[in-house]
Every structure is written in structure tokens, then in C-alpha cells.
C-alpha positions in Angstrom: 190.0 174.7 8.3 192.2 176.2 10.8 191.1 178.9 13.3 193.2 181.6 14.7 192.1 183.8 17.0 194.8 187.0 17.2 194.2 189.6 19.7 195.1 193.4 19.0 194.0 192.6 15.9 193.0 196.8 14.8 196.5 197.6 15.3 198.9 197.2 12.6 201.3 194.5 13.9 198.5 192.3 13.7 197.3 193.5 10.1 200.8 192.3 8.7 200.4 189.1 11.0 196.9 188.7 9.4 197.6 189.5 6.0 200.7 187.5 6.4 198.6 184.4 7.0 196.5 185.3 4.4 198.7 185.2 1.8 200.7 182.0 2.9 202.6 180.1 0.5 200.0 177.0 0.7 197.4 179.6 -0.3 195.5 177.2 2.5 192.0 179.2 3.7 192.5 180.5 7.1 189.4 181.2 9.8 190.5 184.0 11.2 189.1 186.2 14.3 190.4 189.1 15.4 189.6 191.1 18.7 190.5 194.6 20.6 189.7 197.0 22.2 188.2 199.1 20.2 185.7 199.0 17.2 186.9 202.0 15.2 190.2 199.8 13.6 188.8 196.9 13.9 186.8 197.1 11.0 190.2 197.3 9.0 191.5 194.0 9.5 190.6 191.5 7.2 189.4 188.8 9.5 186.1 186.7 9.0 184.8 187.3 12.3 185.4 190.7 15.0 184.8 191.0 18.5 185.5 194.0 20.8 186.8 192.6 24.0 187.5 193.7 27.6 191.1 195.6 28.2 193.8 193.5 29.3 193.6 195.3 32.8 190.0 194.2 33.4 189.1 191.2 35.6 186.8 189.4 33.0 189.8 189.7 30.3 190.8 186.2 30.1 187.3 184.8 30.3 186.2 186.4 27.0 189.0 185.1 25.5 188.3 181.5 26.4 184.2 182.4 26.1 185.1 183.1 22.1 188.1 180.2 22.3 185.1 177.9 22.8 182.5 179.6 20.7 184.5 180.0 17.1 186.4 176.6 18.2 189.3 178.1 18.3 192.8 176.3 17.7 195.2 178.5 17.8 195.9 181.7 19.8 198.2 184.8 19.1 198.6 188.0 20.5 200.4 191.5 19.2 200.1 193.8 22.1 203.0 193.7 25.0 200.8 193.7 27.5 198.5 191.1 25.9 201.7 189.2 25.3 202.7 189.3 28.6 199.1 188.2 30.4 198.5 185.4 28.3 202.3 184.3 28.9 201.6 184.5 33.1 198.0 182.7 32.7 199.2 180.1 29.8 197.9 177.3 31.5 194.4 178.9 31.4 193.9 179.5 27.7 192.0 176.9 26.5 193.7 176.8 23.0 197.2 176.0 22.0 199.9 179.1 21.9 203.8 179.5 21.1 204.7 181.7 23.6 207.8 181.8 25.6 207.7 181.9 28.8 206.6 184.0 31.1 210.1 185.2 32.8 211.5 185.5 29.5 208.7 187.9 28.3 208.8 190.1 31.5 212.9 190.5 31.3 212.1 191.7 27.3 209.7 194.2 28.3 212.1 195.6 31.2 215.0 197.2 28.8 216.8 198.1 31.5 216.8 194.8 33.1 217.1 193.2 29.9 220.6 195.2 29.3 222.1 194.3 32.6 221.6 190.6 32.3 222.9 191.0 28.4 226.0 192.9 29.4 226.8 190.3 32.2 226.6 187.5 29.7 229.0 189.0 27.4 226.6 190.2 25.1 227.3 193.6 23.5 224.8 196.3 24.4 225.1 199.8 24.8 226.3 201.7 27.6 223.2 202.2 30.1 222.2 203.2 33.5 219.0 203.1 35.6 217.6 206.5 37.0 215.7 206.1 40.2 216.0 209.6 41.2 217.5 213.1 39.9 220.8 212.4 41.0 221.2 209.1 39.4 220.5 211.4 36.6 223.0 213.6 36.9 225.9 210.9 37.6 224.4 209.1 34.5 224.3 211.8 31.9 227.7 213.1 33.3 229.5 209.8 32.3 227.9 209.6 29.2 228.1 213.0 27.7 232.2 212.7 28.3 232.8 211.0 25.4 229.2 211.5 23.8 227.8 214.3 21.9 224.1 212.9 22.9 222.6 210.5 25.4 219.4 208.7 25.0 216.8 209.1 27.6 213.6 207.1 27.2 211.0 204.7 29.7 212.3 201.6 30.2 208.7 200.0 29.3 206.8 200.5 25.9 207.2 200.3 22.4 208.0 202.4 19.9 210.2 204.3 21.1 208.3 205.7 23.8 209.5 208.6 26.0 212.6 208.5 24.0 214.8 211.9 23.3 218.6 212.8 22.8 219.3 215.3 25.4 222.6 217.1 25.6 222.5 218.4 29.0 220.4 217.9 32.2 218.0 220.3 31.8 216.9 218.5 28.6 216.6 215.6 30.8 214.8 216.8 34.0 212.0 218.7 32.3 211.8 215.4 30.1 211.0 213.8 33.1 209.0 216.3 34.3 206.4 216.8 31.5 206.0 212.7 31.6 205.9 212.5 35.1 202.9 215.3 34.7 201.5 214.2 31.5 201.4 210.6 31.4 202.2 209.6 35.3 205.9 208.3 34.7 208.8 209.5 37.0 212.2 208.8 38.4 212.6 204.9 38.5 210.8 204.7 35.1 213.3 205.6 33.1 217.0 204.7 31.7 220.0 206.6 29.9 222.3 205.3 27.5 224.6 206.2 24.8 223.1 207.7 21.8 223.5 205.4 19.6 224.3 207.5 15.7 224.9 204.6 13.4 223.1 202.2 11.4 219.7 200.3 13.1 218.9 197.0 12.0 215.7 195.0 13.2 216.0 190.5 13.2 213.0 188.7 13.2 212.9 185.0 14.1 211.3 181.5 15.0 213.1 179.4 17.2 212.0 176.2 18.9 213.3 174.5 22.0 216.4 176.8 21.7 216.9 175.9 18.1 216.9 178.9 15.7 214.6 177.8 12.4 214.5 181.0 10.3 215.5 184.6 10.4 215.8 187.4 8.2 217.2 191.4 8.8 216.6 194.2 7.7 217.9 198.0 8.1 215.4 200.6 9.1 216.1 203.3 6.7 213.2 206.0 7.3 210.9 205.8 10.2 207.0 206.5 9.4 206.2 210.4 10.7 209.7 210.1 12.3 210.1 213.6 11.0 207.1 214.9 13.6 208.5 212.9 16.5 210.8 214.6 19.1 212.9 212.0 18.8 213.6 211.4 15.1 212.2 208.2 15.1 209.1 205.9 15.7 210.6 202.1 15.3 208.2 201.8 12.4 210.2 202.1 9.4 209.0 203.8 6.3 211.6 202.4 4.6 213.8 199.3 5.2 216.0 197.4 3.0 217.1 193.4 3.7 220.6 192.8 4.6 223.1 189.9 5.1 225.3 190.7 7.9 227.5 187.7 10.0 228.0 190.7 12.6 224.0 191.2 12.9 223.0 187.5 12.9 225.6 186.5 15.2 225.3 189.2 17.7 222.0 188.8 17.9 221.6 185.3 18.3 224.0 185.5 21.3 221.6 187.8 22.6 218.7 186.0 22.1 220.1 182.6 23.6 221.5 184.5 26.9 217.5 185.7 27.1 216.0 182.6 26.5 218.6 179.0 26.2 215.2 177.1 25.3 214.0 179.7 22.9 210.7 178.9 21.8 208.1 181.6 19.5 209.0 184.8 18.2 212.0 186.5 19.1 212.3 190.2 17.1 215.6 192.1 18.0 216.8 196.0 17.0 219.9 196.8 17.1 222.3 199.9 16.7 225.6 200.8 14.9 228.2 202.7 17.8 230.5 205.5 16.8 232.9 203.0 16.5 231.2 200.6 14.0 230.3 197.9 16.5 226.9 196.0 16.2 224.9 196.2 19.8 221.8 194.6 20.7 219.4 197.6 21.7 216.7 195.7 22.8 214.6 192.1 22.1 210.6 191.9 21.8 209.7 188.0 22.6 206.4 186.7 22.2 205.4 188.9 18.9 206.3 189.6 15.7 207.8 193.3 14.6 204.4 196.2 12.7 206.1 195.1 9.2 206.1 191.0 9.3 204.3 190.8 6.2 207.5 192.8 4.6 209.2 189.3 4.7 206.1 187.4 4.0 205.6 189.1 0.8 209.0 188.8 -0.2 209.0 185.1 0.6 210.0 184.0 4.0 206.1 183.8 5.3 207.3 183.7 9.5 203.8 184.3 10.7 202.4 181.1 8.8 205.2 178.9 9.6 204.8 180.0 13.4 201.4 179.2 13.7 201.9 176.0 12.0 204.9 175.5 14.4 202.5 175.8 17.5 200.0 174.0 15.6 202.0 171.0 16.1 202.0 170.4 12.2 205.1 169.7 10.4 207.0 172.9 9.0 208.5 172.1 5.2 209.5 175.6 4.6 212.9 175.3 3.1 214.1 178.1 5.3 217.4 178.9 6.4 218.7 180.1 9.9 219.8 183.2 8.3 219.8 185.6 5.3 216.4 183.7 3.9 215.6 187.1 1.2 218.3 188.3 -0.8 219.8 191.6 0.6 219.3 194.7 -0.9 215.2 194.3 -1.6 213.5 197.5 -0.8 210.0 197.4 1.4 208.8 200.9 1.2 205.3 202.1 2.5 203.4 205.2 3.6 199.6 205.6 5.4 197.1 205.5 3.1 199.7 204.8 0.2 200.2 201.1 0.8 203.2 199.6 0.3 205.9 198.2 -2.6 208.6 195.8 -2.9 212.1 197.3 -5.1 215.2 195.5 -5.6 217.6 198.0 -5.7 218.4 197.4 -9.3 214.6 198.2 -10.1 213.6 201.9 -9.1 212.1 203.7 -11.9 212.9 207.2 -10.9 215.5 209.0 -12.2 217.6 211.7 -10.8 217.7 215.4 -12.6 
């Protein structure tokens, strides 16, 4: 029997991964362990064994990790957190079990959006108009240009995920006390975050295996409603609600582009979200490498199982999947959830409620 060993595992990226692997299209049984942080979510996840482990920050973290990779025999690692992700991806060569990771520079450029649009745009890759604010005058210059020919900008840190310290501000004072309450409140200042344009059409999220460079399988999806995105300052939370699979050539290839001037020798799990511009173009917002999107078991439960296929991919085993590059569930198949409702799959010809 295999055994996995997935870290983060009370936080829901890894309940899709886990349920994801649970429900594999082998039906093979899975040993599955799961550690964090913390005990409270922990006892969620539907793992055979749990273990509350040191943070990531601590000096003893990667010593429990290969203290359990030994004791439950481990053979396979994976890791949800970014800053989990981006550890293990530094200290590889210390984990004594086999990852799929990439590597290590490719991981830190993800996790720097900033940096991650620069080296995009000067690759020819189509991101959105952005600029890096090290102090309240780059500020000013940087909302100025923007809000010429935008109604909004987007101001948010340039590390962190979902959406964090993101808001549309229409003028600088929007902006500075922005700053200012996270510079008070959560220690972030000048130099921490970016502007950009705002963004107002579609969003679309690609999730992906590739190997040595070679894309294996992918699939897309539109976020149509974001979970408590109505409560959020921002609109949003990058955990969709609601989301609905597409086929797009504009989508897949844009993406791709962006994902291979990241990373030539792709390897792992590249997830990218992208944004619709005012004028209808298709721009690569940002690209998570290492781990897979909070809704993975969306695709997995509508048949394109990534999770499984990944761990069998770093497993060394032979992957039979049948997958395509692209477009692997038909478009217009509905993955709609809520907390503490669970979650259903609609094709778009099946909804049983009717309008009055």
C-alpha cells in the first residue's frame, strides 16, 4: 500500500487533495497521514493517521517531518501551504522521501507576484499593467498612470494567497490608509506591496501536471462566485463558490506561455489565474507552482483525478490516464459548493430550479 504523507493537511487545499486521492479512479487503498499546525481542523481530514507538527518557521521543522517520513515509512511527500511549499523546495535534498516539486527558484519567483510579472512581461507574456511600491511616492506615480485610463486600480501584497491585502482603490487616499492599517495591523509596509490595473472581466483558474517541461494534463475553469466574497473588502476571496469548466484556445495558450517562461523544465503542479481586460484580452494574473488550487477534487470528481495521477507521477509509476493536454472535462459542468453545505456537480442542461 502506498503512503503519503501531505502536510497542511486541516486546511482545505489539502482536504480536496486528500479526498481527491481517495476517490481515485483505481479505487487503490491509500495510507494516508496528514500533519499541521494545529489540532482543531485536523480532525476533519479523512487521513488514517494525524500528527500536529512544529510551524514551518521553527528550527526542528524539517526533522519531524523526516522523524514521521521514517516512522509511517513514508513514500511519498506533498505539501499545500506556500510556505511549506517553498521550505521543502530549498531543503529537497533533505527529505528523506520522494517529492514532485519544482524547483526551488521557480517556487520563490511564483510566490513574488511582482517579480513574477516583470520576468512575464519581459518574456512576451501578457500580464497586466503593474508597478512595485517601495515608498508613498512610487504610490502616487503608480496610481496616477493607472487611474488615467482606469476607473479602478488593484492594490494588494505582493506575497500571500487568497487575495490577500487586496482592494480597488480609486484614489490615493484609498491607497495610503490601505497601507497604513496593514502596516499597523499586520506589519506590512511600503515595499510590500504592488498596483496594477483592475482587472473587471472574466477570471479563469488552469490547473496542471507537467513533467520535464512537458505539459500531461490540464483543465480550466471560470470562477463564477467567490465563497464569503460578499463580506470581503475586496469582492473576492480566490475560493470560488461557484465555477463552471471551460474550453478556451485563448486560456490554454496564454497560460502555457506563461507557465514555460516560469519554468522551461516544468516539473509538478503548476495552477494559474487569470483575468479578462476591458478590452477582452486574456492575462496571466499570477501562477502558484508546487500545489494544487482549495477546489482540486472539483476536477477529480468530474473525472480528470490530477492529484492521483501527480502522486503517481512522482511515485515513479507509470501514469495510463488517458488524459489530454487540454480541455480533459467537457465545458459547461457546474461545481457549486457552500460551508457546511457540501458541494454538487450540474451540467448546465441539468438544474432543477425554475425561474418564477
Amino acid at each position: 500500500m502506498k503512503r503519503i504523507l501531505v502536510t497542511g493537511a486541516g486546511g482545505s487545499a489539502a482536504y480536496n487533495f486528500i479526498e481527491s486521492l481517495r476517490h481515485n479512479p483505481a479505487q487503490e487503498q491509500l495510507y494516508i497521514v496528514g500533519t499541521d499546525v494545529s489540532r482543531y481542523h485536523l480532525e476533519l481530514s479523512h487521513v488514517d493517521k494525524r500528527y500536529v507538527v512544529p510551524k514551518v518557521t521553527e528550527p526542528r521543522y524539517l526533522s519531524t517531518l523526516n522523524t514521521l517520513i521514517k516512522q509511517e515509512r513514508i513514500h511519498f511527500l506533498h505539501s499545500q501551504p506556500d510556505a511549506e511549499v517553498n521550505f521543502l523546495a530549498k531543503h529537497v535534498q533533505e527529505i528523506q522521501t520522494k517529492t514532485l516539486l519544482p524547483n526551488y527558484e521557480t517556487i520563490e519567483l511564483s510566490q513574488n507576484k511582482m517579480e513574477f510579472n516583470r520576468i512575464l512581461r519581459e518574456r512576451g507574456v501578457p500580464v497586466p499593467e503593474a508597478y512595485f511600491i517601495e515608498t508613498e511616492h512610487d504610490l502616487e506615480m503608480a496610481l496616477q498612470t493607472i487611474l488615467k485610463h482606469n476607473e479602478k486600480a488593484w492594490l494588494r501584497a505582493i506575497r500571500g494567497a487568497g487575495s490577500r491585502g487586496a482592494i480597488p482603490v480609486k484614489n490615493i487616499n484609498h491607497a495610503k490608509m490601505w497601507i497604513d492599517y496593514w502596516r499597523v495591523m499586520k506589519g506590512l509596509s511600503y515595499g510590500d506591496f504592488m498596483v496594477s490595473e483592475f482587472l473587471p472581466g472574466k477570471e479563469y483558474a488552469f490547473q496542471s501536471i507537467w513533467h520535464n517541461g512537458k505539459l500531461l494534463m490540464s483543465q480550466a475553469r471560470e470562477r463564477i462566485e467567490y465563497i464569503f466574497g460578499h463580506l470581503t473588502v475586496s469582492g473576492q476571496s480566490s475560493s470560488p463558490s461557484v465555477a463552471v469548466t471551460v474550453h478556451s484556445d485563448e486560456v490554454n495558450n496564454v497560460v502555457t506561455s506563461g507557465i514555460r517562461a516560469l519554468d522551461s523544465h516544468a516539473t509538478g503542479i503548476f495552477c494559474a489565474d487569470l483575468k479578462t481586460t476591458r478590452e477582452g484580452r486574456v492575462v496571466v494574473t499570477e501562477v502558484n507552482a508546487g500545489r494544487f488550487f482549495t477546489t482540486s477534487f472539483f476536477f477529480s470528481f468530474a473525472g480528470c483525478n490530477m492529484p492521483y495521477y501527480y502522486v503517481k507521477l512522482g511515485l515513479g509509476e507509470p501514469v495510463k490516464h488517458g488524459m489530454k493536454p487540454y480541455n480533459n472535462i467537457p465545458a459547461g459542468w457546474y461545481w457549486v459548493r457552500m460551508m457546511d453545505m457540501g458541494y454538487k456537480l450540474i451540467r448546465d442542461d441539468e438544474w432543477t430550479s425554475k425561474k418564477v
